[in-house]
N, C-alpha and C positions, 0 to 999 in steps of 0.2 A: 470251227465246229465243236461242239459240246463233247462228242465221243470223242475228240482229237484232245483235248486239253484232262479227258479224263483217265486217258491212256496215258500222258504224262505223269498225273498224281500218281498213278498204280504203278509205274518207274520209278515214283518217289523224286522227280523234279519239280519242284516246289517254288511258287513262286513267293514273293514278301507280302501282294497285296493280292485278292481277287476280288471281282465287281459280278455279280453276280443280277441281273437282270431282265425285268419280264416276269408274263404271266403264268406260264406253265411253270405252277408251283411242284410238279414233280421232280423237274429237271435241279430248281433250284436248292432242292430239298435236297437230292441224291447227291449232287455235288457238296454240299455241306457234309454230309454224312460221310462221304469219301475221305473227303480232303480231314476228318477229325479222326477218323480209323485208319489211315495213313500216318500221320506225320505224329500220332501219340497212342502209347500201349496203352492200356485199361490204367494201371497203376498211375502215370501222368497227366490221365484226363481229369483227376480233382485235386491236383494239385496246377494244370496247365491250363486250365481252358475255361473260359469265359467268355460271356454270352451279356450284350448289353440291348436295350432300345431305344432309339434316340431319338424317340419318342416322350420318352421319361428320362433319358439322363441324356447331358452334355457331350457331347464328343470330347472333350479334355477329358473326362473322367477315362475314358476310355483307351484316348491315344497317352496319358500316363503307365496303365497297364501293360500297354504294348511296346513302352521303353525299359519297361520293369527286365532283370532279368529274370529267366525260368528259374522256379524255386527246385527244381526237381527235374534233372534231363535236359537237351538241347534244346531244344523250340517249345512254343506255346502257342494255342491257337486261337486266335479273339474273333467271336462272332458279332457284326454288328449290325440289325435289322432296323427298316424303315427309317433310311435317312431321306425324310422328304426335303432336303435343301437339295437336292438331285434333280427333282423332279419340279413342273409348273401345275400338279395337281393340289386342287384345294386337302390339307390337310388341317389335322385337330392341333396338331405340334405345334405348341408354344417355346418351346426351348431355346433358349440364349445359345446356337453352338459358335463355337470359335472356332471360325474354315480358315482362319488364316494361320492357326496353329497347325492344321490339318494340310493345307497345303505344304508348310516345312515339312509333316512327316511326310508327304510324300515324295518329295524331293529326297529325302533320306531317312527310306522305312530301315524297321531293329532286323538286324539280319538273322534273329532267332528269334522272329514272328512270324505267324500267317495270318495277313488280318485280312477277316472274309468281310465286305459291304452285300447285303445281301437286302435289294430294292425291288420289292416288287410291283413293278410300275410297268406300265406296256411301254414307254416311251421316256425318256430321261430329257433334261432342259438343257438341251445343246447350249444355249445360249451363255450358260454358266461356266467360270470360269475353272470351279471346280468338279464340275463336270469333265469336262477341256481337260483336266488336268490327271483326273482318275482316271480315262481313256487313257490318255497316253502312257499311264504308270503301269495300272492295273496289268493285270487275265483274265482278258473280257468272256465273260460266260452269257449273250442273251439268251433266257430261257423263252423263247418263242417255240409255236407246237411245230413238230417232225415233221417235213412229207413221208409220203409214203413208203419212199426210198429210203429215208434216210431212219424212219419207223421201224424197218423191216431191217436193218443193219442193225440197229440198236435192241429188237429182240433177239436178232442170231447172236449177238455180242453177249447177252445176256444168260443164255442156253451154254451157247459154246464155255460158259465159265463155269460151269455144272458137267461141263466134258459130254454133251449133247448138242446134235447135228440138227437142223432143222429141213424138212421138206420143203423147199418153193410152196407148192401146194398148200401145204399145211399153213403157212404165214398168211398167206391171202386168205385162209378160211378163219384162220383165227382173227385178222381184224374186222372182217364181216360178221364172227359172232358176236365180239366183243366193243368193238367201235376201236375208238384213239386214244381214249384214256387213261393213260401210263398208268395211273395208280392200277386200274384192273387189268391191265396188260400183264403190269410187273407181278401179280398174283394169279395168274392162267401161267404165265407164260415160268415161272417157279413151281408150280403144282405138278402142268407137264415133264421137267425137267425130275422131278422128283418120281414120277409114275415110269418114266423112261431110262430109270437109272440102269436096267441091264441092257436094256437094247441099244442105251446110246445113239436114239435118233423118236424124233417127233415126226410122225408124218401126218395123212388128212384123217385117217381112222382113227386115232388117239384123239385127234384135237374134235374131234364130232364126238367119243365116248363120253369123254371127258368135261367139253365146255359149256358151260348153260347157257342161253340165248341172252341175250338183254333185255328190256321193255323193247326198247329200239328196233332188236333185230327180229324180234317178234312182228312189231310193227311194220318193218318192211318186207317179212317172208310173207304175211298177212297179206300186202297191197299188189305181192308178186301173185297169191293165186288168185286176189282179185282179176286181176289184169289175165290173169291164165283162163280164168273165167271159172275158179275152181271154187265155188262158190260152197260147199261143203267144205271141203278145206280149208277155205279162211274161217267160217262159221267154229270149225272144230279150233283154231289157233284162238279163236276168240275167247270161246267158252273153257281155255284150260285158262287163260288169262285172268277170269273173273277166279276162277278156280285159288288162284296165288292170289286172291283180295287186292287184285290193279283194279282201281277208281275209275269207273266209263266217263268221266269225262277228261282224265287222265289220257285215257285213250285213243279219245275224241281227237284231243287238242294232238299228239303227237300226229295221229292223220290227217290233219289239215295241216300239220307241220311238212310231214312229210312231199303232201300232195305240192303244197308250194312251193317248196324246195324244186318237186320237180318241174313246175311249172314256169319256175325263174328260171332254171337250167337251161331250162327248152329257150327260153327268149334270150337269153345271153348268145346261146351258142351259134340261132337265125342271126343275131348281130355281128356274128366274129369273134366273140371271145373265147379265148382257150379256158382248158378248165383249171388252172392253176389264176388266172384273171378272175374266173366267176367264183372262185374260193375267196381269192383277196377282195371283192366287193361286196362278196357275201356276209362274210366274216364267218364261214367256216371253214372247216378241213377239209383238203382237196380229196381227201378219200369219199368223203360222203357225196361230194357234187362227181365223181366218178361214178357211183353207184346210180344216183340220181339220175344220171347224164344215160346209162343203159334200160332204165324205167322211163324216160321221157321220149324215147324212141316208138316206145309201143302206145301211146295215147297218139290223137289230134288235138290240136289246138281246142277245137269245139267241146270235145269230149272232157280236157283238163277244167274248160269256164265252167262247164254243167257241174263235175264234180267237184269244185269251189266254191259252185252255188248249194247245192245239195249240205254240203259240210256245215257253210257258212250256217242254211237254217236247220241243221240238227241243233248246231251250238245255242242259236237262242232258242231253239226248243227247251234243251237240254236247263238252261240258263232260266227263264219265264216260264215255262210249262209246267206241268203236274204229272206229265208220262212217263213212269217209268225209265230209267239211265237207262240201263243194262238193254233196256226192249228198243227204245231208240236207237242205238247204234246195232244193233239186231237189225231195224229194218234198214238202215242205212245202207250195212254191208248187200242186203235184197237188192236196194237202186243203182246200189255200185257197180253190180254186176252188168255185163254192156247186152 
């Protein structure tokens, strides 16, 4: 696990090589940035550290680097991005590299090297031999997104390094204001820590002072008073939204996003599947098909087609018409209402 390997760098156990891959560029980013602020002070990082892509240059260029000794200090740490011979996606990389240079280093990397491969690929080409071969050597880091649990571990982890306690409570409100998104996680979740410096603790009333909503989360407190039948209070969420210059068919298109999400939800779940299953078929985050999954409970079946029909012809309204945006989802929210 990612938190496990990144409590080792912060022990300063280091390994020679790390593979870093996958799409959650947060994770793979942080982990770069650790493992450079770790194993070299400010004074060694321009004399130690190098960054290639190989994409534009050869891996020999690179694995000669990595045999060099440090001009300055004990280790040096070589970053080397987008090696698509890892991977079977089509790439623009024309580059001649020499893997069979690359397999000797790693059979025997410099022992005052950290050479970071940093691929960001959802899936690497098992098939390959130097694939095969990085697994078995490397510090496999897959950057795939958190559950929940393991989201909610990775914000107390984050707080608690700011000497701040996090509320259960408070955690669960703040990924329903904010969604999954490490980047804007990791910028709430440092904002609070900084507002919480005497109290040393984050609970639900901070993180409600404190957090702005999302488009997102607007959108789904919107579809909550819809369904509440709060048909002035979604109209009011609406009209602060035009307010912040969000595009109505921006807005449009998230609730038909939404609505479908929970529409799937609902059919997955009459089939059997768990919500960690209707994530992975989804291709989203099991946080969101939880939330979905608590919204799909308060429609019927009946009730979800009409308002996929309804959505369906706002949008080519919205799309071929001449009505006014803003008015058409205006009346929309009116039919919504049950």
């Amino acid at each position: 696990m990612v938190l496990d390997i990144w409590n080792k760098i912060k022990k300063r156990e280091f390994a020679p090589i790390y593979l870093l891959y996958g799409t959650e560029a947060f994770l793979i980013n942080e982990t770069k940035q650790l493992l450079l602020n770790t194993v070299l002070n400010e004074e060694e990082k321009d004399f130690n550290f190098s960054t290639y892509d190989l994409t534009e240059t050869p891996i020999d260029a690179a694995l000669e680097d990595a045999e060099t000794l440090p001009f300055f200090g004990d280790r040096k740490v070589i970053f080397l991005h987008n090696p698509s011979f890892l991977t079977a996606e089509k790439t623009k990389d024309k580059i001649d590299h020499n893997i069979s240079k690359f397999e000797s280093y790693l059979k025997e990397p410099a022992p005052y090297t950290v050479l970071v491969i940093s691929a960001p690929y959802e899936k690497l080409d098992e098939r390959k031999k130097i694939t095969k071969e990085i697994k078995r050597t490397a510090q496999v880091v897959e950057a795939k997104r958190l559950n929940e649990y393991e989201l909610k571990n990775w914000m107390k982890d984050r707080a608690k390094g700011n000497g701040i306690v996090f509320d259960p409570e408070a955690l669960e409100l703040l990924i329903t204001l904010v969604g999954t998104n490490m980047f804007m996680l990791t910028s709430e979740v440092d904002k609070l820590a900084l507002y919480a410096a005497d109290e040393k603790q984050i609970d639900s009333a901070l993180v409600e002072k404190l957090v702005a909503r999302s488009l997102e989360q607007n959108i789904f407190t919107l579809i909550e008073k819809v369904v509440q039948r709060k048909l002035e209070d979604a109209l009011r969420i609406y009209y602060d939204l035009l307010k912040q210059n969000e595009e109505p068919i921006k807005i449009l298109a998230l609730l038909a996003g939404q609505f479908r999400l929970i529409y799937q939800v609902k059919e997955l779940s009459r089939r059997g599947y768990g919500q960690q299953q209707i994530a992975s078929y989804l291709k989203t985050h099991p946080f969101r098909v939880k939330l979905a999954a608590g919204q799909a409970n308060k429609f019927t079946d009946e009730e979800l087609m009409n308002l996929m029909a309804l959505l369906a012809d706002a949008d080519y309204q919205m799309k071929t018409g001449g009505m006014n945006k803003s008015l058409l989802v205006e009346m929309l929210l009116f039919k919504l209402k049950r």
